[in-house]
Each structure stands twice: as structure tokens, then as C-alpha cells.
TORLUMKOL-308302 format. One line per field, with one value per residue (C-alpha): residue number from 1; x, y, z; residue in three letters. Coordinates in nm, 2 decimals. Layout:
num <- [NUM, ...]
px <- [X, ...]
py <- [Y, ...]
pz <- [Z, ...]
residu <- [ALA, ...]
//
This chain:
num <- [1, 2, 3, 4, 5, 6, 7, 8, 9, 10, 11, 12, 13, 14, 15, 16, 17, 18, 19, 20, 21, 22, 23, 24, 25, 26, 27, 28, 29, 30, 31, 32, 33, 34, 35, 36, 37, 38, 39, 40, 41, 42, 43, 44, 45, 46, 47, 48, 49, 50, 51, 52, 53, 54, 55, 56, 57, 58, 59, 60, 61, 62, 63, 64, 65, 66, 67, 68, 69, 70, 71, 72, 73, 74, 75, 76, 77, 78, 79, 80, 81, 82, 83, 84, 85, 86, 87, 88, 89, 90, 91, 92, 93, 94, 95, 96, 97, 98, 99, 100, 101, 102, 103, 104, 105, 106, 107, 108, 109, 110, 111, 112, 113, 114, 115, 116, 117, 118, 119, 120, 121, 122, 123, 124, 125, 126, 127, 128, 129, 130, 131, 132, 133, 134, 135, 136, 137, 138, 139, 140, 141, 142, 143, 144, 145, 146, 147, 148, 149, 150, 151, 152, 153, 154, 155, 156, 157, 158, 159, 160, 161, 162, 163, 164, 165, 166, 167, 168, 169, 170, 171, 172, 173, 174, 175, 176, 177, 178, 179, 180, 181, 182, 183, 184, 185, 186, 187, 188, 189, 190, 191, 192, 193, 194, 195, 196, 197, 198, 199, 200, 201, 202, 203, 204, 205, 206, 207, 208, 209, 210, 211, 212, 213, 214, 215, 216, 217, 218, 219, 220, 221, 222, 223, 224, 225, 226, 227, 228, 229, 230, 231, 232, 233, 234, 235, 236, 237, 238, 239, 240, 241, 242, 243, 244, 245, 246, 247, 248, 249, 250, 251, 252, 253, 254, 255, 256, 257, 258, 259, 260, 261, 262, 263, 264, 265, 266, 267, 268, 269, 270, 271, 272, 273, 274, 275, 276, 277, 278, 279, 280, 281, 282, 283, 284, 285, 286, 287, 288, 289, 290, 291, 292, 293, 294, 295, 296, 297, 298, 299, 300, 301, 302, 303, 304, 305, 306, 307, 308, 309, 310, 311, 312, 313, 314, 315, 316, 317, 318, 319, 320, 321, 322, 323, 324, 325, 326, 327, 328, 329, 330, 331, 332, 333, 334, 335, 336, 337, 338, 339, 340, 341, 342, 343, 344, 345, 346, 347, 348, 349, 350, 351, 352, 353, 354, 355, 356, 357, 358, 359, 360, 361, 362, 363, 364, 365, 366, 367, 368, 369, 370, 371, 372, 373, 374, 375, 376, 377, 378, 379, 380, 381, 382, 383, 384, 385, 386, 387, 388, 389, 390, 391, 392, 393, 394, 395, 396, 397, 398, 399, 400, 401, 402, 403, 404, 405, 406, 407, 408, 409, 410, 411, 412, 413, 414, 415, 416, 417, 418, 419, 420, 421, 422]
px <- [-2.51, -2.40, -2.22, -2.10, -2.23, -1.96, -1.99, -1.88, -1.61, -1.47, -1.09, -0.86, -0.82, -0.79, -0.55, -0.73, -0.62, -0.91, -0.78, -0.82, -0.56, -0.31, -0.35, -0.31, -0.01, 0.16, 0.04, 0.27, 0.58, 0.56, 0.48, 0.59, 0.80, 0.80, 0.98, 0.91, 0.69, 0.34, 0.18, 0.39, 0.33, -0.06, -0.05, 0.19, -0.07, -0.38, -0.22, -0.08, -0.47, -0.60, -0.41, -0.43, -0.10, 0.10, 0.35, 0.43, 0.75, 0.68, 0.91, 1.01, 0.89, 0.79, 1.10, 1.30, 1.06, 1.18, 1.55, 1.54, 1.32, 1.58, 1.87, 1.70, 1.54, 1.89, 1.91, 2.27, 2.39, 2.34, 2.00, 1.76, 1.41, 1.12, 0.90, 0.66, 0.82, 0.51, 0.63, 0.83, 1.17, 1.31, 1.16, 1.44, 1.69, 1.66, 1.66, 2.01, 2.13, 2.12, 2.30, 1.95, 1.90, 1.55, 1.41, 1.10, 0.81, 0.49, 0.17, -0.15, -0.31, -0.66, -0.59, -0.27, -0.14, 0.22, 0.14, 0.21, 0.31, 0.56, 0.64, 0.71, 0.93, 1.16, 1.27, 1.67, 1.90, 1.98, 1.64, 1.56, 1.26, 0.94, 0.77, 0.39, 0.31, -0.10, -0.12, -0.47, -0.59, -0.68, -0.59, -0.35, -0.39, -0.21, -0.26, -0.09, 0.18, 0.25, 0.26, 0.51, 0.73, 0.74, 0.76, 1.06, 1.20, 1.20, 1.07, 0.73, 0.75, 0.39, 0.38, 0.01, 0.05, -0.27, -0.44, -0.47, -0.78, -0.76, -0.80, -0.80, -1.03, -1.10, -0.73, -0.57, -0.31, -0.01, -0.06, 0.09, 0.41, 0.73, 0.71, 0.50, 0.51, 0.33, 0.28, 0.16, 0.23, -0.02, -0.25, -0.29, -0.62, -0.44, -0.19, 0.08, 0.14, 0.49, 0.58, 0.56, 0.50, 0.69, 0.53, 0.66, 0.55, 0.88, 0.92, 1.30, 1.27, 1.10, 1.28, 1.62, 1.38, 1.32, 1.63, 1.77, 1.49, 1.52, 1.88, 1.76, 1.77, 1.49, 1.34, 1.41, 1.11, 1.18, 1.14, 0.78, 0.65, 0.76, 0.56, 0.28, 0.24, 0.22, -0.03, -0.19, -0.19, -0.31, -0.60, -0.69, -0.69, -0.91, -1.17, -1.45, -1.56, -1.18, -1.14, -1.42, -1.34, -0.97, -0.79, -0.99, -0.96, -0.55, -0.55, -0.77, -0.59, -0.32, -0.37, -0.51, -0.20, -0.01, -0.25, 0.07, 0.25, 0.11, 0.11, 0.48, 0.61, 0.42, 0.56, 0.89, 1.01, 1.36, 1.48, 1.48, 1.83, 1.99, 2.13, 2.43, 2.34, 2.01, 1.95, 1.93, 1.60, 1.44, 1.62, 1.44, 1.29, 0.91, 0.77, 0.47, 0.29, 0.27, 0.13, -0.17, -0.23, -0.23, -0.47, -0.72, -0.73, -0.77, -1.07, -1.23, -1.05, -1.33, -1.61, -1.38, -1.31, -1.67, -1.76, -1.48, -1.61, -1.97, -1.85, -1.61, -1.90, -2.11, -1.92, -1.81, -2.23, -2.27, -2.04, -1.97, -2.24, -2.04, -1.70, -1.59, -1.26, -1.17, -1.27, -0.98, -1.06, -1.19, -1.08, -1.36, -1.23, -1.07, -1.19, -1.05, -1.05, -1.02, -0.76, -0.76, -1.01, -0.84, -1.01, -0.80, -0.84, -0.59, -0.75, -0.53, -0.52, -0.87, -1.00, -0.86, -0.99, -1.37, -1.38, -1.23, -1.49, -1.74, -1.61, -1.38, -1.03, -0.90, -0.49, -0.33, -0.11, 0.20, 0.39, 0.62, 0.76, 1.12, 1.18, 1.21, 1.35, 1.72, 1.83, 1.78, 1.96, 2.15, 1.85, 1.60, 1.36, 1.06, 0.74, 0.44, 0.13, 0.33, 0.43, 0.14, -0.08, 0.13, 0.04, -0.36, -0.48, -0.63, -0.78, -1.18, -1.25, -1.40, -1.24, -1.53, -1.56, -1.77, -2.12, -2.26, -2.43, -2.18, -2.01, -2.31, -2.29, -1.90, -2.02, -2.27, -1.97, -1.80, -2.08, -2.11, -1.72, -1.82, -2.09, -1.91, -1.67, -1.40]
py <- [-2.18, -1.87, -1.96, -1.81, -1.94, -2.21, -2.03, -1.66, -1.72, -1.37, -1.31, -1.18, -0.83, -0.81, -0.55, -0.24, -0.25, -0.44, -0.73, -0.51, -0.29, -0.53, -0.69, -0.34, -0.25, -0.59, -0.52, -0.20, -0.32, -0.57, -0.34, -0.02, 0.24, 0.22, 0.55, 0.82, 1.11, 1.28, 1.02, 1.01, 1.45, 1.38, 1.14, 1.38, 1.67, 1.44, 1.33, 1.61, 1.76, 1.48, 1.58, 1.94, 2.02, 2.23, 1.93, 1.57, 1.34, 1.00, 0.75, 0.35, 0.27, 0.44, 0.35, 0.50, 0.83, 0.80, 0.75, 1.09, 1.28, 1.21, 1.35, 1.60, 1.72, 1.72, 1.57, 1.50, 1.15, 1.00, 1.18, 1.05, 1.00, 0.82, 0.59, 0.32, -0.03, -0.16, -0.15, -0.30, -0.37, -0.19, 0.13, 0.08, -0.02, 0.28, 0.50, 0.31, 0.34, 0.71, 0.73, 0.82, 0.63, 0.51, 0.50, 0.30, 0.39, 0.20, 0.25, 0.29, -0.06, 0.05, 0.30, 0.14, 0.47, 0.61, 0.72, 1.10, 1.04, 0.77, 1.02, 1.33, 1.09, 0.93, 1.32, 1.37, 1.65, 1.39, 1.36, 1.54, 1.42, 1.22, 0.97, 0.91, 0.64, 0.61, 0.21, 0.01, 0.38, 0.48, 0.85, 0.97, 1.33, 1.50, 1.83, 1.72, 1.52, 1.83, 2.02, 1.85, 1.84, 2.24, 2.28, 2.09, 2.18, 1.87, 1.75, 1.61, 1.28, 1.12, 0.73, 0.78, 0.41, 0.31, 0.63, 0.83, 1.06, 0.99, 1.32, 1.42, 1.73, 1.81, 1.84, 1.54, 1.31, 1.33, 1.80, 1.83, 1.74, 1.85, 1.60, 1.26, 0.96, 0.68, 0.39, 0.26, -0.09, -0.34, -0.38, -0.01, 0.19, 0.39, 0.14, 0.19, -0.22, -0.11, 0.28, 0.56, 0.92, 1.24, 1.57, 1.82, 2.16, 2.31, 2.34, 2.34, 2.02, 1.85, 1.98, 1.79, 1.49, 1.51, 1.61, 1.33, 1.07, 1.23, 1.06, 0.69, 0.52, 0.34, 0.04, -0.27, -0.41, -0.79, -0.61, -0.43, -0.75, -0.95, -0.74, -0.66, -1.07, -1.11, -0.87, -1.03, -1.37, -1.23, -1.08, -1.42, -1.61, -1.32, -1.32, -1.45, -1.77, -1.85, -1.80, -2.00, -2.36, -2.32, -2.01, -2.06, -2.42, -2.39, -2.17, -2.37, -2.68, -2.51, -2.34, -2.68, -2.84, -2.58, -2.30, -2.07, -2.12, -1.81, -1.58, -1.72, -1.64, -1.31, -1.15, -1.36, -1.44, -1.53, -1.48, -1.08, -0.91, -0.56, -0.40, -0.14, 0.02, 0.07, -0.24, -0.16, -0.34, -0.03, 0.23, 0.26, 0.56, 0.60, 0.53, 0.57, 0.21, 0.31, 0.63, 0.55, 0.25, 0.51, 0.78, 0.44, 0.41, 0.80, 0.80, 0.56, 0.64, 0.82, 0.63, 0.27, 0.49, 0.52, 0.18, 0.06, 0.27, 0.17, -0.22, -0.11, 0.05, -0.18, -0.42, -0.16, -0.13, -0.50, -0.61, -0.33, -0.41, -0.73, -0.73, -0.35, -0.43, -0.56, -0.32, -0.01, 0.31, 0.61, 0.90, 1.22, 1.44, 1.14, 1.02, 0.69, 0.48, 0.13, 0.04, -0.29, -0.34, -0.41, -0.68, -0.81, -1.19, -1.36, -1.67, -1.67, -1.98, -2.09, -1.81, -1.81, -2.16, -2.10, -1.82, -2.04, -2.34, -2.03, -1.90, -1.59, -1.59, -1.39, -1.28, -1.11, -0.78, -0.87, -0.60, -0.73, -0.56, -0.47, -0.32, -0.70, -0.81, -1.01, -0.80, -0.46, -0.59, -0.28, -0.10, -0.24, -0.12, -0.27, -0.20, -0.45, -0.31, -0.34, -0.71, -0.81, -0.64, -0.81, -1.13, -1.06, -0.81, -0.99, -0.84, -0.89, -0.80, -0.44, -0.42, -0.22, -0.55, -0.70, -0.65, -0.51, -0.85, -1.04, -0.79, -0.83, -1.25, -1.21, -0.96, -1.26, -1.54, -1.33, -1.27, -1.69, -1.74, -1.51, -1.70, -1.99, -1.86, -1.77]
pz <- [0.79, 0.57, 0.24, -0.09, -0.40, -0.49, -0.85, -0.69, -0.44, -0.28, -0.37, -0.12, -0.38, -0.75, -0.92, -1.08, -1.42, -1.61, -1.89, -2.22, -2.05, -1.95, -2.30, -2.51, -2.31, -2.37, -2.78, -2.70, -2.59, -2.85, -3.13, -3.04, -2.87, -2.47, -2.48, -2.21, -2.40, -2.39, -2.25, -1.95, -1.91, -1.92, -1.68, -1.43, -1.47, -1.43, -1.14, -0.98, -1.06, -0.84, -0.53, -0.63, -0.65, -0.90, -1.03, -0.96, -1.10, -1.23, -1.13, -1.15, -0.79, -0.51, -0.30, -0.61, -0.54, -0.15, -0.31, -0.53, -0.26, 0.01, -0.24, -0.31, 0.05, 0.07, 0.45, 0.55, 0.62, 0.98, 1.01, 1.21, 1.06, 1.27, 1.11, 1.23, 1.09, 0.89, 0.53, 0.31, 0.39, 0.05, 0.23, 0.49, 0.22, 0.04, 0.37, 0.48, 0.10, 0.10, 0.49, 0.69, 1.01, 1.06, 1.41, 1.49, 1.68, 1.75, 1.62, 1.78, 1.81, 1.73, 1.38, 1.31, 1.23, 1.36, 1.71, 1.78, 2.14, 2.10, 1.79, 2.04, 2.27, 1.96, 1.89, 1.92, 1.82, 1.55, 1.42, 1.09, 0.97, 1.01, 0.73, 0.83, 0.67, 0.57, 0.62, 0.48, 0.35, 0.70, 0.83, 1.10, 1.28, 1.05, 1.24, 1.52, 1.37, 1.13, 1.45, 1.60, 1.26, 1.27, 1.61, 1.62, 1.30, 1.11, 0.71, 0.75, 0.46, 0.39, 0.23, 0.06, -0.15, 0.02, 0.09, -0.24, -0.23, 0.18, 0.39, 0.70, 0.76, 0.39, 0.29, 0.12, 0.24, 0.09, 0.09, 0.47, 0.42, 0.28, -0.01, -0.06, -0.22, -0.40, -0.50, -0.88, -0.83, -0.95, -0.67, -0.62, -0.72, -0.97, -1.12, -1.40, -1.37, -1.12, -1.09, -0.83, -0.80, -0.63, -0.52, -0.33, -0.18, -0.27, -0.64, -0.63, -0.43, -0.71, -0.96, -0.81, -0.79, -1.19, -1.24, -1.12, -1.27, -1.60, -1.61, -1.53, -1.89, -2.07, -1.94, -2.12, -2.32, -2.14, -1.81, -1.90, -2.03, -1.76, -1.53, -1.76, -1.78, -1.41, -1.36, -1.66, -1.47, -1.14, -1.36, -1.44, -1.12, -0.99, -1.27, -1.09, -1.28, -1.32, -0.90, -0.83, -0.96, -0.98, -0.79, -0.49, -0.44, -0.51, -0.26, 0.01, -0.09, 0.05, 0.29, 0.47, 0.42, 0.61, 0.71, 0.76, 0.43, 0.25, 0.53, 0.58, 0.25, 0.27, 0.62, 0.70, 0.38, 0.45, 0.09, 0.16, 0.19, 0.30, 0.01, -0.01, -0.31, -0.58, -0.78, -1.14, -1.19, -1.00, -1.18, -1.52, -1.67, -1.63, -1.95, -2.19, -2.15, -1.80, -1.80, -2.02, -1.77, -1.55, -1.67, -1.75, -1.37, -1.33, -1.48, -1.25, -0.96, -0.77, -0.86, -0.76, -0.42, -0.33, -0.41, -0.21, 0.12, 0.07, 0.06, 0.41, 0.58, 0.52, 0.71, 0.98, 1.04, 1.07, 1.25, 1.53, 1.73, 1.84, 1.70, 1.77, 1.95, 1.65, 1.39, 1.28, 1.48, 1.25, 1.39, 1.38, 1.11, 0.90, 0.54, 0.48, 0.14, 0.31, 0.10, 0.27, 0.57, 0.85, 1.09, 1.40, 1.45, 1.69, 1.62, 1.33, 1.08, 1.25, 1.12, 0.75, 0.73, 0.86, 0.63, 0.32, 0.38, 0.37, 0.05, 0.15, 0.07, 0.29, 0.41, 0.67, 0.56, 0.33, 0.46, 0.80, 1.08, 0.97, 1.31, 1.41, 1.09, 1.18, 0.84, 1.02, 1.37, 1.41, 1.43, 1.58, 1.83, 2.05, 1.84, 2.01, 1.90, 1.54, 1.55, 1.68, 1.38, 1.15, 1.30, 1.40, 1.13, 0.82, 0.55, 0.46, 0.12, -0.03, -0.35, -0.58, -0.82, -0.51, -0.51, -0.19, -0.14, -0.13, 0.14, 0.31, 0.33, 0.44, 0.68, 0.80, 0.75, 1.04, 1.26, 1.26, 1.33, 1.65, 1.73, 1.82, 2.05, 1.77]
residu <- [UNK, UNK, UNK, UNK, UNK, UNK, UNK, UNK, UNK, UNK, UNK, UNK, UNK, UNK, UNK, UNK, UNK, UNK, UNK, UNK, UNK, UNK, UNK, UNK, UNK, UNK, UNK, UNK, UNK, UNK, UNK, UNK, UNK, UNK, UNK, UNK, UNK, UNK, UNK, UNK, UNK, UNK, UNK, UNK, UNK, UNK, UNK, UNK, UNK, UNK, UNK, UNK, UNK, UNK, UNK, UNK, UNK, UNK, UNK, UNK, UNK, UNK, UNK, UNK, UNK, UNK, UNK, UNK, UNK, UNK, UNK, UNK, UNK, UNK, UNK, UNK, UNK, UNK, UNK, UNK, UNK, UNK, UNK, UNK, UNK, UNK, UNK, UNK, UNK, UNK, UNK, UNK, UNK, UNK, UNK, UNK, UNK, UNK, UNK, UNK, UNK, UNK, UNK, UNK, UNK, UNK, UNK, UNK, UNK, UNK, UNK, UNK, UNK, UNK, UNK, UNK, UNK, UNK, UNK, UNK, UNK, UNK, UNK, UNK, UNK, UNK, UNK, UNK, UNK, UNK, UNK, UNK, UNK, UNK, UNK, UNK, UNK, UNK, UNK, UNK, UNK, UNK, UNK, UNK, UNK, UNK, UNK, UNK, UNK, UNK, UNK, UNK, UNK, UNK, UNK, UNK, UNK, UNK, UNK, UNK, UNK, UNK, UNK, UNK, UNK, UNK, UNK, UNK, UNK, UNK, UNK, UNK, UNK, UNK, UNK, UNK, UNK, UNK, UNK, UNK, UNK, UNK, UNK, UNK, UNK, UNK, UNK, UNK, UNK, UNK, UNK, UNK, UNK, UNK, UNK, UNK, UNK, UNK, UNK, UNK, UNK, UNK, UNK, UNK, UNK, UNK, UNK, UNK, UNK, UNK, UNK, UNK, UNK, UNK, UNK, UNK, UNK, UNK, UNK, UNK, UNK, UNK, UNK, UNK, UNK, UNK, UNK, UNK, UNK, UNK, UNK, UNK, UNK, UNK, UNK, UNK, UNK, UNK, UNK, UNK, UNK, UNK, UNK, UNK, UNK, UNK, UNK, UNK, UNK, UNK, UNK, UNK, UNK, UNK, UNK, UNK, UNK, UNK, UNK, UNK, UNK, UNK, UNK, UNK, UNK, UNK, UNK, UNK, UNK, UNK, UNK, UNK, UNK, UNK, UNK, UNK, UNK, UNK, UNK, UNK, UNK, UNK, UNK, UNK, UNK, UNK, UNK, UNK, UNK, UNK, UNK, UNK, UNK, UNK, UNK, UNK, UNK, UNK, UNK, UNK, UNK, UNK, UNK, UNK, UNK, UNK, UNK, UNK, UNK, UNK, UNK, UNK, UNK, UNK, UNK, UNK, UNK, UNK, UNK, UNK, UNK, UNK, UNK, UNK, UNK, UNK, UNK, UNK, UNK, UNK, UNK, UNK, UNK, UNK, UNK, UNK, UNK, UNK, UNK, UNK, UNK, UNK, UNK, UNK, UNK, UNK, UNK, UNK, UNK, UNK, UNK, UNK, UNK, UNK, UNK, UNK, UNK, UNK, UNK, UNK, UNK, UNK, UNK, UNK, UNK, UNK, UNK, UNK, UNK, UNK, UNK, UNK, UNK, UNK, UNK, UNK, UNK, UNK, UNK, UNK, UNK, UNK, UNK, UNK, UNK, UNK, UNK, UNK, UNK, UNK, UNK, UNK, UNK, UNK, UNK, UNK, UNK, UNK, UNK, UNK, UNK, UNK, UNK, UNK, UNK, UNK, UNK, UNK, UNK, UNK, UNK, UNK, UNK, UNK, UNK, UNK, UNK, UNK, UNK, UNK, UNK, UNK]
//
């Protein structure tokens, strides 16, 4: 029987900001101006260089980016805009905040992308725009969605938090839209510790969206550490001797207690509440510790990318001879970064715990299905392929940190729990 060393235990993910980081940007706030500066411009061109596009607006979050590009896209209130519902329920906050209606559509079960048919039947006279969302770091048809935005008139908004560097026939995501945004929170492959990004095609556009994030004020130096420290703490549970005899036993301990605690709090957290109006803890200017965790992960952000495929198709080669119902679709045309490696088991809990006694942590997606969530009642819609991803998908590990062999003995670890029937 297939094991992991009990000495190298697989974590579910790590973040991408590496310790020395974490720990010179807490010797920052401490020490020294978090003001927004130079810094904060390098790290707007280096990234608006790495999507190859003129300019891009740093911002607090990326739902504050949604927030500001909404404003400024300048859709009127009681638009329609069609979404698929995996994501996190803020996204639909910030949507009803600002007076757009969100209308759910399904995805397709097998790329877990927003599925351009159900897409072409959700269209209204009401309906003003479209926001793809790139889940896991997979890739959509971006030709045909984009062709049904223009042919019907309506802003094209791309969510490329999991998909940076992502394409679909050599053109990035996040270009074939009106406007995109990201994501820079800590478990992103370019992280600032918590932030976002804007971009836009028209420069006016962008312009009202830094218009209006230059007025946010400074962030307050207990809020930055806060966050620094937790990302600091999840850097510690993931280092790999540290995760191995503590982390990884917490975590099995457990989940055999309750096997569906974790994944509880993670996708039906009942704590979660619909909010009338922007929090103030997600309107802080973008600032100068963040950018230079930024550009850190910039300069590593191709190299991580590759490593991260080569780990995901290695496991795509192994186990498609006898699992490919349950592998993502990868759609001809498509470059995908496997953000997370998606891997349906509706054996559920059974399956968490056969691959913790073998030594992989391993999670279903934190993100839920708001179209079912009792918050979002008024507008909820019938989205199956969606809820039941939520409840089947569970992520194996690829993050770059893993060597290839130990990919290849999780790979193994699988092929044994379908040996025995599930």
C-alpha cells in the first residue's frame, strides 16, 4: 500500500509569499511608512507588463476592484449581469451594493466554466453585462462567450483571481473583456498578503476606477499586521517539517471526529451576511508593503506557473486512463495554470479520510454556491451542475513547492482508493 513519508506529509496549498517576506514586511509596518508611493507604481507597471496591457489600478480587494469597475463602467442600477454562482458571496454583495442584479447560470459539469448556452438563454432586454469567471485556473471559450457579449451589446467582465497568465488561444485571460479583475489575496500566485488589481481596455474607464481608489485613505498599521501575521501563521503550519508532526495530524484529528467540519465552515458557513453598503475594512488605500510583496512574487511567477502545470499533468497522465470522468475537461485551444486541480469524488468524506491515512491533506473548493445561499433568496436560481461541484470537487495538490515525486505517489494514493471500488 502507497504512503507518504510520515516526515513529508502533502498540504492541501501553501500561500506564495516565502517566510523572509512575510517577516520583512511585518519589520515595515513596524518600522516604517506603509504609505502608498513608488513602490506601489512599479508594482502597477510590472503588472500591467505581465498581462500586456497599457495600465492597471491597484486596489484593497478584488471585490473593491469589481466595486470601482462597476462605478466606473458606469452600468445603471437594476441591470442585469449573468454570472455563474461559484464565488464568494462578497462578489454578490458588492454587485447588489452598487444596484446590479445578478442572474445565475450553470456551469458546465466537466470544465466548470460558465456555460455559453445556458449564457445565450439568460439574455434579457435587462441584461447589461456578463462576468466570466476563470474558476481553479482553467479556461472558458472566450471567443464564443465574447461573441455573444458583442453581438448582443453587453460589457464582457472577466474574474482572472485563479487564472493569471491563463489563455485561451495565445491571448491572456483577463485581455477579452471590457475590464478584469484580480485577486492578490494570500493564497494567490502573485500575492500582496490581501489586495486586488483593475485593468481595463478603455483608458477612461480606468481612470474613474483610480480616480476613485486614489480617495480611499491609508490603511491602518493594526490592520496590515493583522493580516501580515496570518499569513505568517499559515506559512508555518505549511512548512513541511512543521506540517508533518503537527499541522497534519491537527487536521486528521479532526477531520475523523467530524469528517465534514472543515468543509462545513468552508462552503456553508452560516456566520456570512448580505450587506447594504462597503465595509470600511475593505476600503483602504493600496499601499507600499504590499506592492513589494508583490513584485517578490512577480519575479517568480512564471517559473511557479510551470512547475505548478508539470505537477497537474502529471496527475492528468496518471490517472486518465481510469479516472477520466472525473478529471476537469481541457478544452483544445486552452492554457490552463491549475490553480487548484480539480478532481470529482462523490464519495466525499470517505475519500478525504483514505487520502489523510495516506498522507494527503486534501479539501474540497472554499468557495459555495451563492445561487443557493438563504442570504441571496430573492435571487436565486437552479444551478445543479454548480451545487453539486461544490459538494464533489476536491482539490489534489500541485502547488510548485511539491516535488514531482511526491505528485507522483498522490497520483498512486488515488489510483488505490479506485481500486477498491471508491
Amino acid at each position: 500500500m502507497t504512503h507518504l513519508p510520515w516526515y513529508d506529509r502533502v498540504p492541501r496549498t501553501r500561500i506564495y509569499l516565502k517566510l523572509p517576506e512575510i517577516l520583512a514586511a511585518l519589520a515595515n509596518v513596524t518600522f516604517a511608512s506603509s504609505a502608498s508611493g513608488t513602490p506601489v507604481e512599479q508594482f502597477e507597471r510590472a503588472f500591467a507588463d505581465m498581462m500586456g496591457v497599457e495600465k492597471a489600478v491597484a486596489e484593497p480587494y478584488a471585490r473593491t476592484a469589481l466595486y470601482h469597475l462597476i462605478a466606473a463602467c458606469q452600468l445603471p442600477p437594476g441591470s442585469e449581469l449573468i454570472m455563474t454562482p461559484i464565488t464568494i458571496h462578497d462578489i454578490i454583495n458588492v454587485l447588489l451594493i452598487r444596484g446590479i442584479k445578478p442572474v445565475f447560470v450553470d456551469i458546465d459539469p466537466r470544465t466548470y466554466q460558465i456555460d455559453p448556452d445556458q449564457l445565450a438563454l439568460a439574455i434579457t432586454p435587462k441584461t447589461r453585462a456578463v462576468l466570466v469567471t476563470h474558476l481553479f485556473g482553467l479556461v472558458p471559450d472566450m471567443e464564443h462567450i465574447q461573441s455573444l457579449c458583442h453581438q448582443h451589446g453587453l460589457l464582457l467582465l472577466e474574474d482572472v483571481s485563479h487564472a493569471y497568465n491563463a489563455s485561451w488561444k495565445g491571448k491572456k485571460l483577463g485581455t477579452f473583456g471590457d475590464a478584469a479583475f484580480f485577486s492578490l489575496s494570500s493564497l494567490k500566485a502573485v500575492s500582496t498578503g490581501y489586495g486586488g488589481m483593475a485593468i481595463a481596455k478603455d483608458p477612461e474607464i480606468l481612470q474613474r476606477v483610480r480616480q476613485q481608489a486614489d480617495l480611499l485613505p491609508p490603511v491602518s498599521k493594526s490592520h496590515l499586521r493583522a493580516i501580515l501575521y496570518r499569513n505568517l501563521i499559515v506559512n508555518l503550519a505549511t512548512q513541511p517539517s512543521l506540517f508533518s508532526l503537527f499541522t497534519f495530524p491537527l487536521v486528521r484529528w479532526i477531520s475523523h471526529r467530524n469528517p465534514e467540519t472543515i468543509r462545513k465552515l468552508q462552503t456553508d458557513n452560516p456566520h456570512v451576511h448580505r450587506l447594504h453598503e462597503m465595509p470600511d475594512r475593505w476600503l483602504w488605500k493600496f499601499n507600499d508593503v504590499q506592492a513589494k510583496l508583490g513584485l517578490s512574487c512577480l519575479s517568480r511567477v512564471m517559473d511557479w506557473d510551470e512547475r505548478r502545470r508539470h505537477n497537474a499533468h502529471i496527475l492528468l497522465n496518471q490517472l486518465s486512463p481510469v479516472a477520466q470522468n472525473r478529471l476537469p475537461q481541457l478544452l483544445e485551444g486552452s492554457y490552463p495554470v491549475f490553480w487548484r486541480f480539480p478532481f470529482r469524488a462523490p464519495e466525499g468524506a470517505k475519500f478525504r479520510r483514505f487520502m489523510a491515512q495516506h498522507g494527503v491533506d486534501l479539501t474540497t473548493t472554499l468557495l459555495p454556491c451563492c445561487s443557493t445561499m438563504p442570504i441571496f433568496a430573492d435571487i436565486a436560481r437552479e444551478t445543479p451542475h454548480a451545487r453539486q461541484a461544490v459538494r464533489e470537487v476536491h482539490f489534489l495538490p500541485v502547488h510548485p513547492t511539491i516535488h514531482p515525486d511526491r505528485i507522483m505517489t498522490q497520483a498512486k494514493v488515488v489510483l488505490e482508493f479506485l481500486g477498491q471500488g471508491g
